[in-house]
C-alpha positions in Angstrom: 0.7 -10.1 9.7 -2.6 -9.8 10.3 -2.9 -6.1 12.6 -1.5 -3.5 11.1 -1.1 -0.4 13.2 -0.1 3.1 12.2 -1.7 6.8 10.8 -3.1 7.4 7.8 -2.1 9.0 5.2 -5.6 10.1 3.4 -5.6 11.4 0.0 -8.3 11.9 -3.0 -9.3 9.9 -6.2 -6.9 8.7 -9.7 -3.7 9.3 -8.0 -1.7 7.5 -10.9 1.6 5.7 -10.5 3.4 8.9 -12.1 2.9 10.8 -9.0 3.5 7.5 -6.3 6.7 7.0 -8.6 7.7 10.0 -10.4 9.1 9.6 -13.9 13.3 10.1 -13.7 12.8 8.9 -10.3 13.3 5.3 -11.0 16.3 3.4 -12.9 16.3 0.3 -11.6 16.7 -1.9 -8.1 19.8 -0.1 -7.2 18.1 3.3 -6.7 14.7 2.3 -4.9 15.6 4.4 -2.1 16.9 7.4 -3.4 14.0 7.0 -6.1 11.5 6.5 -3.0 12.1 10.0 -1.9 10.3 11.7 -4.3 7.0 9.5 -4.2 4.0 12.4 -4.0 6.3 14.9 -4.7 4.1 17.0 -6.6 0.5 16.0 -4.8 2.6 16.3 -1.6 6.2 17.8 -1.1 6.5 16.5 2.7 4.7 13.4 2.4 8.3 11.0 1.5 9.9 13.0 4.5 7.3 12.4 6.8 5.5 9.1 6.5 6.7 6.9 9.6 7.3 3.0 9.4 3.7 1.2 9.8 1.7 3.9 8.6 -1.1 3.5 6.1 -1.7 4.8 2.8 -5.6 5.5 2.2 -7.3 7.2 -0.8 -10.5 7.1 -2.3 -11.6 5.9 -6.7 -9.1 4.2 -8.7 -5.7 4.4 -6.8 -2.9 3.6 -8.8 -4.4 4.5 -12.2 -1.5 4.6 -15.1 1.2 2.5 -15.9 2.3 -0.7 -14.8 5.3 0.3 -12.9 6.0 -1.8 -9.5 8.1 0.6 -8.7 4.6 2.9 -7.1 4.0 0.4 -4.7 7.5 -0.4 -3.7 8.7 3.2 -2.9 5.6 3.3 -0.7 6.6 0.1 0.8 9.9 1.5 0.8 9.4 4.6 2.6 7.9 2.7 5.8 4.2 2.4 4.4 2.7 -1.2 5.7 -0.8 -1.3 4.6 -2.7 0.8 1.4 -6.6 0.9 1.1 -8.6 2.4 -1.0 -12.6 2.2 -2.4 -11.0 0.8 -5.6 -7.9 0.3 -7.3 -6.5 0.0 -11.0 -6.6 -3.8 -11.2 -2.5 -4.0 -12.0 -1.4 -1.6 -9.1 -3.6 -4.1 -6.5 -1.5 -7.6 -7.6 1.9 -4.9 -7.9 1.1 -4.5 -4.4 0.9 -8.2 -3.3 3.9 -8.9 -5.4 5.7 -6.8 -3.5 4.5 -7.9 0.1 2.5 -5.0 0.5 -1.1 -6.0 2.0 -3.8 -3.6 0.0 -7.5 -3.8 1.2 -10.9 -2.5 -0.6 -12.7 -0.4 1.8 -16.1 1.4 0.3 -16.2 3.9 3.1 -12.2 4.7 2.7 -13.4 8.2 2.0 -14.6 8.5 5.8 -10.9 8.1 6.6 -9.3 11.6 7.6 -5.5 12.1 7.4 -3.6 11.5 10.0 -6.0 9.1 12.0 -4.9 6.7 14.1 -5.6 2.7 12.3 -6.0 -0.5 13.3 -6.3 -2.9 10.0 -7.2 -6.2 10.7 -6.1 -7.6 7.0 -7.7 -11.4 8.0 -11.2 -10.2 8.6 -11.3 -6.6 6.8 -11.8 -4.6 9.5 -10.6 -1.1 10.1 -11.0 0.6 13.6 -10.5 4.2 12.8 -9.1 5.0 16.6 -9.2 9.0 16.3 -13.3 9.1 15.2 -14.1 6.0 17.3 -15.6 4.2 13.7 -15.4 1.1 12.2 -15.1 0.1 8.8 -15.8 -3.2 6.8 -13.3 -3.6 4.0 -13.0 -7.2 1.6 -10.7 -9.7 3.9 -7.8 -10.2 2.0 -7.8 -13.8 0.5 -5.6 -15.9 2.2 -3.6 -17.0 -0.9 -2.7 -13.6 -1.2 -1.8 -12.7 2.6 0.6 -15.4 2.1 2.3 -13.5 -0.7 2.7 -10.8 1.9 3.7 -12.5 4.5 6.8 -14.3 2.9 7.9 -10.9 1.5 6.4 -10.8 -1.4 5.9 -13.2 -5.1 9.6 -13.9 -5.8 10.2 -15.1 -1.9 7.1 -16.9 -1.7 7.5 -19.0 -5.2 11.4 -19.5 -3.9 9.9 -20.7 -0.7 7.8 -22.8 -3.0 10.1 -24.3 -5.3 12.6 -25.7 -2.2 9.8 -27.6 -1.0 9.0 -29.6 -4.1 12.6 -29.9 -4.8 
């Protein structure tokens, strides 16, 4: 997977894994769906009803600030979300979102991203073409030890995958 295609979803600086996965929302495997629903909730009431399969979740400083809950990523993931970047991340939500299969990029200019623009994210080379402004953006390419992660579904699948070869 190496083009990812879809709108942005644009929000601000320390959005914490409390508000991507609200507290009560989440008890376990069985309920990632009905937990997903009330990702944002609070920052954004029609953002878990309204995010399309293939869009992209952009924000600016220090995305995923909080706990160490993999359930942030996943309801993102979850709710049809293919692709997050941001200017920086707290360092356990970026390897929550490779372990779940979830491709997350470090772009210095995400600010320049509006919500709702149209994306093209090349993950191999870091590139984002921002299709609504007609900009470019140079991101950090994700390391290919980590795109395959993602692109066997996530850790779990890809040390399975693993494991039956050298067994």
């Amino acid at each position: 997977m190496s083009i990812i295609k879809g709108n942005a979803w644009r929000y601000g600086a320390n959005i914490d894994t409390d508000a991507l996965a609200p507290i009560g929302s989440y008890s376990g495997a069985s309920n990632i769906e009905s937990g997903a629903v009330h990702c944002l909730r609070d920052m954004d009431p029609n953002f878990a009803k309204s995010v399309k399969t293939g869009d992209i979740f952009v924000a600016t400083d220090n995305l995923g600030i909080g706990s160490s809950r993999e359930s942030a990523p996943l309801f993102l993931r979850t709710l049809g979300i293919r692709c997050v970047v941001a200017k920086s991340f707290a360092r356990i939500f970026y390897r929550n979102c490779f372990n779940i299969g979830l491709p997350a990029l470090v772009c210095p200019d995400a600010a320049d991203i509006a919500m709702g623009d149209g994306l093209s994210v090349d993950t191999s080379t870091g590139e984002i073409v921002d299709e609504t402004q007609g900009k470019s953006f140079k991101c950090q390419p994700i390391p290919d030890h980590l795109m395959q992660i993602v692109d066997e579904g996530g850790l779990m699948p890809y040390l399975e995958k693993k494991l039956a070869k050298s067994a």
